[in-house]
N, C-alpha and C positions, 0 to 999 in steps of 0.2 A: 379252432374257430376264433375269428377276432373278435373283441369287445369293443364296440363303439360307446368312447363314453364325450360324453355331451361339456363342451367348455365351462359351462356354468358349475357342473361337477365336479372339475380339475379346480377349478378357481376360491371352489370351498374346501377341498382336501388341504386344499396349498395354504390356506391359513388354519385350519384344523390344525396341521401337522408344528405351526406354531406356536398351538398353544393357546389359539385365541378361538373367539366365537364362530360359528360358521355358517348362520344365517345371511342370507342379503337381506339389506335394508332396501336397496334401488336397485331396479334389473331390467333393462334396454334391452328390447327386443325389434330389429328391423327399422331403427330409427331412421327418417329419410326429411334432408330439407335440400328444393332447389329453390334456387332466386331465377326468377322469369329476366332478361337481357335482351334489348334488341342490338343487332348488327345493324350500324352504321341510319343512316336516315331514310328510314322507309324502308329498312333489311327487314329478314326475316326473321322473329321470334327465337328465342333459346331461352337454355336452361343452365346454369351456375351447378353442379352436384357437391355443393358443399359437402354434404351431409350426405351416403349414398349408400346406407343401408348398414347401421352398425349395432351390434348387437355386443353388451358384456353388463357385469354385478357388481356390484359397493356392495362390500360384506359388512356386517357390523360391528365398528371398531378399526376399522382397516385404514390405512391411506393409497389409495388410487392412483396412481402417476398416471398423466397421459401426455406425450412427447411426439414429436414431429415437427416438419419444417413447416414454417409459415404458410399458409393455406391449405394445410392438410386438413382443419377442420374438430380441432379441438375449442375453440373458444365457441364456435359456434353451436359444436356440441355443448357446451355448459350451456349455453342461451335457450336450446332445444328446453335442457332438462330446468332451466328454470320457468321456464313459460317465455321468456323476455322477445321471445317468435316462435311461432307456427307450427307445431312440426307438419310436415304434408303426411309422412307415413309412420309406423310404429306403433309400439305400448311400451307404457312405463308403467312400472309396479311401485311401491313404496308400501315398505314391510308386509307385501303379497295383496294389495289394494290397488285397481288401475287408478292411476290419475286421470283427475278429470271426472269421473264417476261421482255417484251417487256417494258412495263410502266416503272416496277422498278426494274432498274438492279442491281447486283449485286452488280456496284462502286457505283451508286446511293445510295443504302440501305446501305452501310458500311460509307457512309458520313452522314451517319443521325441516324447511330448507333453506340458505342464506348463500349468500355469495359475496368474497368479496375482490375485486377488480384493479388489475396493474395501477391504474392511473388512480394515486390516493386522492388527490387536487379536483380531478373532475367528477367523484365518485359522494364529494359531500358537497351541500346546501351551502354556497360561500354567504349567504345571509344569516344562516342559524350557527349558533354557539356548539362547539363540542357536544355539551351538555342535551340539549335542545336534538342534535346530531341523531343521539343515543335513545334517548327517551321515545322519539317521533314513532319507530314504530310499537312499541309495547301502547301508547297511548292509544292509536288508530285498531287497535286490538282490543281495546277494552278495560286495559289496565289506566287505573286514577292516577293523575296527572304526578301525584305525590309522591305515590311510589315507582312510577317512573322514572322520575329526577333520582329517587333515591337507591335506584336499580343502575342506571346510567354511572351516580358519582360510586358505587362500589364497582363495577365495572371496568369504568375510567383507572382506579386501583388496581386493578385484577393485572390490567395491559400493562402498569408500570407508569402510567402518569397520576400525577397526583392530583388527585380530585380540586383544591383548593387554587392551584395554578393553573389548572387547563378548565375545569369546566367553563367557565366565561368566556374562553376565547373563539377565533375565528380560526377556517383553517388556515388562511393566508397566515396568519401567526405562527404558524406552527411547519416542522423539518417537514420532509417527506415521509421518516423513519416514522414520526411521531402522527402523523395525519394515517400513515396503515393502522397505527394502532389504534388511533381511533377507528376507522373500517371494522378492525376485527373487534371492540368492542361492541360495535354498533349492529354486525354479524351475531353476536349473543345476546343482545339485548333482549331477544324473542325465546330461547331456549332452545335454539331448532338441536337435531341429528346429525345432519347432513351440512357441511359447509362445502363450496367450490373454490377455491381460490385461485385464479385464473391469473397466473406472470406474478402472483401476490407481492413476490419478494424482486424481480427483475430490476425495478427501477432503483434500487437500494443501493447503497454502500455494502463493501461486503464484512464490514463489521458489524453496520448497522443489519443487513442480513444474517449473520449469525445469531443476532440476537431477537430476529425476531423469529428464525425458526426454531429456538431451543422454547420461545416463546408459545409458538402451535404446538408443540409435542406436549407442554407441560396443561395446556388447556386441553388438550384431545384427550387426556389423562385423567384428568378434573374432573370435564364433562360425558363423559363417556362418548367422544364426538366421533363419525367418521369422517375422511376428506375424499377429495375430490384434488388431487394437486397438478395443475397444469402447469408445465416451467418447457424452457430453452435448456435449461443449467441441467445437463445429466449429473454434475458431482451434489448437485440439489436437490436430487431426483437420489440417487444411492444413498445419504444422506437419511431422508425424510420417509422414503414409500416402501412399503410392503407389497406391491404391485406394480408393473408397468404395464400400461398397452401404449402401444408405439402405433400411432395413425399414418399412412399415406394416400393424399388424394382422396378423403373422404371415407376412408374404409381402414378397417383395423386391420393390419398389416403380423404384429406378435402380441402376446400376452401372458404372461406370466410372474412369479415370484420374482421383484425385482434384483435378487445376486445373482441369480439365473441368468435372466435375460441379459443385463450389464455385464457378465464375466461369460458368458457362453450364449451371446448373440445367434437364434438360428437362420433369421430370416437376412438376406443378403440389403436390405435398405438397414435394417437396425446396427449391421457391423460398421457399415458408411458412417452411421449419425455416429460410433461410439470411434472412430478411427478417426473422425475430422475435430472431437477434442483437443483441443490447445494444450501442447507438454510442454515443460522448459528442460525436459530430458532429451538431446537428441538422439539416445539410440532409443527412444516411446516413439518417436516420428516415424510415421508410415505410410504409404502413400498406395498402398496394393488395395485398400477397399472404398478409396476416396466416389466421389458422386462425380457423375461429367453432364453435363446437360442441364438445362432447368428441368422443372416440372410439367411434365403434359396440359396443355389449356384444360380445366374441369368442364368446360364447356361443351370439347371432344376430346374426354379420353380414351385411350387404347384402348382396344379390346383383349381381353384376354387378362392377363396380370396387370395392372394398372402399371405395376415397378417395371415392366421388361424392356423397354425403351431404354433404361438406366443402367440396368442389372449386368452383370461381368459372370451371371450363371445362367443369362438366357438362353432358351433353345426355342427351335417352332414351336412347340406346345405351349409355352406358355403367351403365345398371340391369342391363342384361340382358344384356352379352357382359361374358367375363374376359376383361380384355387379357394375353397372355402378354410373358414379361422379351423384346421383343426390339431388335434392333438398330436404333436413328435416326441413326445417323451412324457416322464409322468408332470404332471401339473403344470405343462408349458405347450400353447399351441402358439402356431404360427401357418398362415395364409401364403406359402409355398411350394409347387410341385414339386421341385427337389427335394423337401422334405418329407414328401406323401407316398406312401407304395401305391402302387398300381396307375401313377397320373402320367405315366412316359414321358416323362423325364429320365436321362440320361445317368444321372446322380442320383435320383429317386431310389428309399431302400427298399431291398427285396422283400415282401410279404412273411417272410418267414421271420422278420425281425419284431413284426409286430407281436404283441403279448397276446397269449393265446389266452 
């Protein structure tokens, strides 16, 4: 007899098995956002599926990668989880408390959650001072003005800039390198859990990048933080995460320990993303798992596997069955028929493979 065991389960063993805690702090269940679209002038009404029904856990202490091509609907997931829009459908938990609730409100959960956003430039107050930057939300929380300032200029220290040269400035004064770090102090100014960092490091130099992820590691450390790490960069992604889930078109696609996932890709879009890596090796050049096609309109996607349009392992079935996130192996699932026994697929393993 098989054991159905439940992703949320795999995704706690898989950081158990490291040694770390294995509680979730955050756990997305059925998350769902569309953005309402008309066609053309006087068309007919639609629906955007950004977000279309994703379900996974931030453990506590972990770093989360989540990866995908441009509109698959990660940045919008962070927006979901921070409030910054709507969700239409879902529950979010936060350390087993829905949000939103009576328990955990909504100022509650934004104090113990923080984000901080590619763009360092448009993400601070170009009127207010570093300092000023830092301090603004601990004050609007309740904390006196003094020790605000005086939370901001240790802070300001903590990121690497020195309190006495930068608190006074503006951000136009200040690199790019140096405007994230303000971000990310301005991200602890509140003491949250949970931070999102969404492209954090993209826009950067990748010196200036190195140093600001050795940067996050050493604060996650500090503060006993979990992340939330959104990036393009898979060698920034192996790098920084204890986790991957790999989104497409709205939907979780794999998930698991990220050396897993990265070195033994199971689901046929995750080998794509890791085969279209840029090598300066040309016998690493490959071109047997590359992507042909765009991405299906979210407006009308496929039925069936959302990837099969794409996929070099599609058969009929996967038009017309959704493969659910589940388990292929220990502490690694993935939202593929090939991968599943009994979903008739062609490649699909025989039932007897599974763990009795």
């Amino acid at each position: 007899m098989s054991v159905i065991v439940q992703p949320a389960d795999l995704a706690i063993a898989a950081l158990r098995d490291r040694g770390g805690p294995a509680q979730p702090l955050l756990s997305v269940s059925g998350l769902v956002k569309h953005f309402p679209v008309r066609k053309g002038v006087g068309g007919k009404k639609s629906v955007v599926r950004a977000v279309d029904g994703v379900d996974f856990q931030a453990l506590k202490g972990e770093t989360l990668g989540i990866v995908g091509e441009s509109g698959c609907g990660k940045s919008t997931t962070a927006k979901l989880l921070m409030g910054l829009i709507e969700r239409d459908q879902g529950e979010m938990l936060f350390d087993g408390e829905a949000v939103g609730s009576r328990a955990m409100p909504w100022r509650t959960y934004r104090r113990q959650v923080q984000m901080v956003f590619q763009d360092s430039y448009a993400s601070l107050n170009p009127r207010m001072t570093v300092e000023a930057s830092i301090a603004f939300g601990p004050t609007v929380n309740g904390v006196g003005s003094r020790e605000a300032i005086e939370r901001a200029r240790g802070l300001l220290a903590r990121v690497g800039l020195e309190p006495k040269r930068f608190a006074g400035r503006y951000p136009h004064e200040l690199s790019g390198g140096q405007r994230q770090r303000v971000n990310i102090a301005r991200a602890l100014a509140l003491e949250p859990r949970l931070i999102l960092l969404d492209e954090a490091v993209s826009a950067l130099d990748k010196s200036v990048e190195a140093q600001v992820l050795n940067l996050l590691l050493d604060l996650k450390a500090e503060f006993g933080l979990t992340y939330l790490f959104i990036s393009h960069d898979l060698n920034v992604v192996r790098f920084i995460c204890d986790r991957v889930m790999v989104m497409y078109l709205g939907r979780v696609a794999e998930l698991g320990p990220s050396d897993t996932v990265l070195a033994e890709p199971a689901h046929p879009y995750t080998q794509a993303l890791l085969a279209s890596m840029p090598s300066l090796d040309p016998d690493n050049r490959t071109q047997a798992a590359l992507l042909t096609g765009d991405p299906p309109n979210p407006i009308d996607p496929p039925d069936g596997c959302r990837f099969h349009p794409r996929c070099r392992l599609a058969e009929p079935v996967c038009s017309q069955a959704t493969p659910p996130l589940a388990p292929i192996a220990p502490l690694h699932q993935a939202a593929c028929l090939a991968r599943q026994p009994g979903s008739g697929h062609s490649l699909a393993p025989a039932a007897e493979q599974v763990a009795a």
